[in-house]
C-alpha positions as CSV (number, residue, x, y, z in Angstrom):
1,X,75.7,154.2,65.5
2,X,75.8,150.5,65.2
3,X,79.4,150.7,63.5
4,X,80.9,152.8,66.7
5,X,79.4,150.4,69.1
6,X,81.2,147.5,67.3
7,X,84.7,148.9,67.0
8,X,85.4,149.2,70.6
9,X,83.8,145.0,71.2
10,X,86.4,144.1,68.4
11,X,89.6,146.3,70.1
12,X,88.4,144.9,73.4
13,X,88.7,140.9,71.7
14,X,91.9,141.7,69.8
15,X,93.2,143.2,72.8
16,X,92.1,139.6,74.9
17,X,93.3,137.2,72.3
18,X,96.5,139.0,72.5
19,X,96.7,139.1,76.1
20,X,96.0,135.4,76.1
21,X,98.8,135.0,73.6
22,X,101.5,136.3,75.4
23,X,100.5,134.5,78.1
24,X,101.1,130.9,76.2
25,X,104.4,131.8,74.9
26,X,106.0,132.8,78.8
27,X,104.8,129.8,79.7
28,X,106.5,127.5,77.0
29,X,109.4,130.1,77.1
30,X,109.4,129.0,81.3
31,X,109.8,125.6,80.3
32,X,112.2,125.7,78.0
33,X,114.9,126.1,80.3
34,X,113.9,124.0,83.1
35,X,114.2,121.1,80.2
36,X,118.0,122.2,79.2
37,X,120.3,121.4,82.2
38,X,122.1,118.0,81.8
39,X,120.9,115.5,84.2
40,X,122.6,112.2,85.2
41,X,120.2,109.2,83.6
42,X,122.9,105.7,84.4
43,X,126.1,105.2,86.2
44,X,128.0,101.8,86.4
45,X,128.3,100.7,89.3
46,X,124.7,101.6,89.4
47,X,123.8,103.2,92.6
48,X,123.1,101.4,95.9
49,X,124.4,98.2,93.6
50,X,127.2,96.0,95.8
51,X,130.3,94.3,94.0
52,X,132.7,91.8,94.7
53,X,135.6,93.8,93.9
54,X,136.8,97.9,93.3
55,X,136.5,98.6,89.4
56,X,139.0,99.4,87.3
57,X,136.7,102.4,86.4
58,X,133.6,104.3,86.8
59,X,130.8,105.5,84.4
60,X,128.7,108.4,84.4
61,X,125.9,109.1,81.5
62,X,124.0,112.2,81.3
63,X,121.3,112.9,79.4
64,X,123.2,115.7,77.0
65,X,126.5,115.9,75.6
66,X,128.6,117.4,78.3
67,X,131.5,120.3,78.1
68,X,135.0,118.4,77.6
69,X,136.7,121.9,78.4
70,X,139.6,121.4,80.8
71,X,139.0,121.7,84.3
72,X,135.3,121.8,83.6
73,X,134.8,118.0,84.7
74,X,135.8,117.0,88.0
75,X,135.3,113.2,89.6
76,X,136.3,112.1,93.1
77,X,135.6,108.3,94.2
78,X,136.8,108.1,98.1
79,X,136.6,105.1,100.3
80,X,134.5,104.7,103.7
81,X,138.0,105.9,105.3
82,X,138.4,108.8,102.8
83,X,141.2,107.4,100.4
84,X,141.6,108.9,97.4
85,X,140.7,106.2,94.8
86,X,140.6,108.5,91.2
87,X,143.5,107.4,88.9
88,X,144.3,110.2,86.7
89,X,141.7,112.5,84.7
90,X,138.1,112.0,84.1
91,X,137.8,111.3,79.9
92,X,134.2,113.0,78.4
93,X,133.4,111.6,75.4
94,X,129.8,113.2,74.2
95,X,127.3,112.3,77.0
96,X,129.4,110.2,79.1
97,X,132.5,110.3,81.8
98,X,134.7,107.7,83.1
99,X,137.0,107.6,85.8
100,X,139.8,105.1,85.8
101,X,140.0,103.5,89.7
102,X,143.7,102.2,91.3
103,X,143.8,101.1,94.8
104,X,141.7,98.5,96.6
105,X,138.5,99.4,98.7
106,X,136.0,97.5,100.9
107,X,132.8,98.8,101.9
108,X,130.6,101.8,100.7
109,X,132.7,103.9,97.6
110,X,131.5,107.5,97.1
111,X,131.5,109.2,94.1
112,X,131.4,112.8,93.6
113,X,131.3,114.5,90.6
114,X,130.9,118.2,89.0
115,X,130.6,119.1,85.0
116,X,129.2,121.6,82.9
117,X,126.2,120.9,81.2
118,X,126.1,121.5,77.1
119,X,124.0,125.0,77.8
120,X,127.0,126.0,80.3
121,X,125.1,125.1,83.2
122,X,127.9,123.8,86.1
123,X,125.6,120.6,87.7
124,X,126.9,118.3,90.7
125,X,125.8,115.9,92.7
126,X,127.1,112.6,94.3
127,X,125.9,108.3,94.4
128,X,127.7,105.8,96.0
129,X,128.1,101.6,95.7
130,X,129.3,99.0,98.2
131,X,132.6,96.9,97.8
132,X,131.8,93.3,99.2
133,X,134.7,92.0,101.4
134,X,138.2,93.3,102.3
135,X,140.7,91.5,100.0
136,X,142.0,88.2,102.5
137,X,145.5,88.7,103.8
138,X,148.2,86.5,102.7
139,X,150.4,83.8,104.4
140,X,153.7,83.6,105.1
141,X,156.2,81.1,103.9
142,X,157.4,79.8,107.7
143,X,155.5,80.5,110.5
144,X,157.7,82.3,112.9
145,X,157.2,82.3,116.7
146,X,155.6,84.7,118.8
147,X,156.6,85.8,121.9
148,X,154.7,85.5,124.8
149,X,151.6,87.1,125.7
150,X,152.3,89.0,128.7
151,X,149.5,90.0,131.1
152,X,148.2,93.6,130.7
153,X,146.9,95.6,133.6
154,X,143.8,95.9,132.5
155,X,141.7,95.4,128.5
156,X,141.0,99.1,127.6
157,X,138.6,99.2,124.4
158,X,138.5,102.7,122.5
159,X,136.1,103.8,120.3
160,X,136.7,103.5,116.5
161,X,135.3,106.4,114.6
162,X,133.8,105.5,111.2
163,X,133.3,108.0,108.4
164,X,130.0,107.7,106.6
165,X,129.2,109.4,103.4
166,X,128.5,113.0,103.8
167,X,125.0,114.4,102.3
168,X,124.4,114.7,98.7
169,X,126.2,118.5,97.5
170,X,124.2,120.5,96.1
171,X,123.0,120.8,92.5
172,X,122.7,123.3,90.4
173,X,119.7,121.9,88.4
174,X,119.6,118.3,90.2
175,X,117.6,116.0,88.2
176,X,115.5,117.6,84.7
177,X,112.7,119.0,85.8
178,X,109.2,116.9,84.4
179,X,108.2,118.5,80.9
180,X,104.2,117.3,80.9
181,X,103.2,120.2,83.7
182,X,104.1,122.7,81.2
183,X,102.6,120.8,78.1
184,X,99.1,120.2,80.2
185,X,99.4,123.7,81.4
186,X,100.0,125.1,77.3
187,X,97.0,122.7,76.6
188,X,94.6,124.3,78.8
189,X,95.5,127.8,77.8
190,X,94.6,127.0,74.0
191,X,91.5,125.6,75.6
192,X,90.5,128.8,77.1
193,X,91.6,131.0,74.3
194,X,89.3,129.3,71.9
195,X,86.1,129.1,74.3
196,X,86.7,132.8,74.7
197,X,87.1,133.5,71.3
198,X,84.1,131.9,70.4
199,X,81.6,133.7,73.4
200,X,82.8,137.1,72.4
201,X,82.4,136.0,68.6
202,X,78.8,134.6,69.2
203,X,78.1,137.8,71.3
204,X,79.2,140.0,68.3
205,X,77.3,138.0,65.7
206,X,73.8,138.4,68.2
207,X,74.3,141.7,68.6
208,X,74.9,142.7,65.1
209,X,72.0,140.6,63.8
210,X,69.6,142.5,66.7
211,X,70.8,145.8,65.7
212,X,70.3,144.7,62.1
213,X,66.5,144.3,63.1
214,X,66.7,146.9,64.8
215,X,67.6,149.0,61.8
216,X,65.0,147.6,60.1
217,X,61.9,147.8,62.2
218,X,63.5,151.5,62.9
219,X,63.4,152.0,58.8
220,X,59.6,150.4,58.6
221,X,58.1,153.3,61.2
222,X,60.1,155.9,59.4
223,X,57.6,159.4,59.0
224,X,56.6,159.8,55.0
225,X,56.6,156.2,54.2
226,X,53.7,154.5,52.8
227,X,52.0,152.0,55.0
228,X,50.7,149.0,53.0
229,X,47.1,150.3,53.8
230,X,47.7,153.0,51.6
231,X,48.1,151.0,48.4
């Protein structure tokens, strides 16, 4: 009797420990992923940074080596009034991209940019830098005459529309997600495998040494054996 109670206390504990198991390994398999996407670690001009003049180029460095398919890169660096600044072709090499710049620019530059990240993942986002000053315009050889100011009717002043920086686009993984959640989270699921490994281990070891007595004391009272008083 004591060996068909303990065969369904040891299915019940494999059946737990597996349970548990499989539970670990979906959450490391969970984080896996999040970990995989490329994410964008420097640029240069840094963002938010100011500099005297436009570049001649701009760098991009991502944390993984990034697809250097055709077509599968794409940079755009746009003045405040929306001139196209991009001089040919973005060049990948491994984990970084560079734009060559032409033109000249004053104010805030915006740079957006689109690849495909090692595990095929497309991933886009955009950062921006200031230009200092507007370059200074340059003199003539003679100064020539003006004509005379004539009177006007009346000043009119018209509103100037200025073009700001549209919101970030969206991205498809953005920046990597943090990998310690999942490693506290694997942590603490070892934890509580093993503490419930060892109760239902204990409990099994108690109860085997109580039937064990059991057994015994049951074997001791047995009809036709010979009480010490007898001898």
């Amino acid at each position: 009797m004591s060996q068909t109670l303990h065969k369904p206390r040891t299915a019940r504990l494999s059946a737990l420990v597996a349970a548990l198991t499989l539970a670990f390994v979906g959450v490391l398999a969970t984080a896996s992923p999040a970990a995989a996407h490329d994410a964008l670690v420097g640029t240069d001009p840094a963002t938010g940074s100011t500099v005297a003049e436009l570049p001649e180029q701009v760098t991009l460095t991502f944390s993984e080596a990034v697809a250097d398919a055709e077509g599968a890169t794409v940079i755009e660096v746009k003045d405040a009034a929306g001139t196209d600044l991009a001089d040919g072709a973005p060049v990948v090499q491994d984990n970084t991209v560079t734009q060559a710049l032409a033109g000249e620019a004053s104010g805030v530059v915006t740079v957006t940019w689109k690849i495909v990240s090692s595990d095929g993942h497309p991933t886009s986002n955009v950062f921006s830098f200031t230009v200092e000053g507007a370059p200074a315009p340059t003199e003539s050889a003679e100064p020539t005459e003006s004509a005379a100011p004539t009177e006007s009717a009346a000043p009119t002043t018209e509103p100037t529309a200025t073009l700001t920086p549209g919101p970030p686009m969206e991205s498809g993984s953005g920046d990597a997600a943090p990998v310690w959640p999942w490693i506290v989270a694997g942590v603490v699921a070892l934890a509580l495998l093993g503490a419930v490994v060892y109760l239902l281990v204990s409990r099994t070891q108690r109860e085997k040494a109580r039937d064990a007595a059991d057994q015994r004391r049951s074997n001791g009272s047995a009809p036709g054996s010979d009480s010490p008083a007898d001898h």
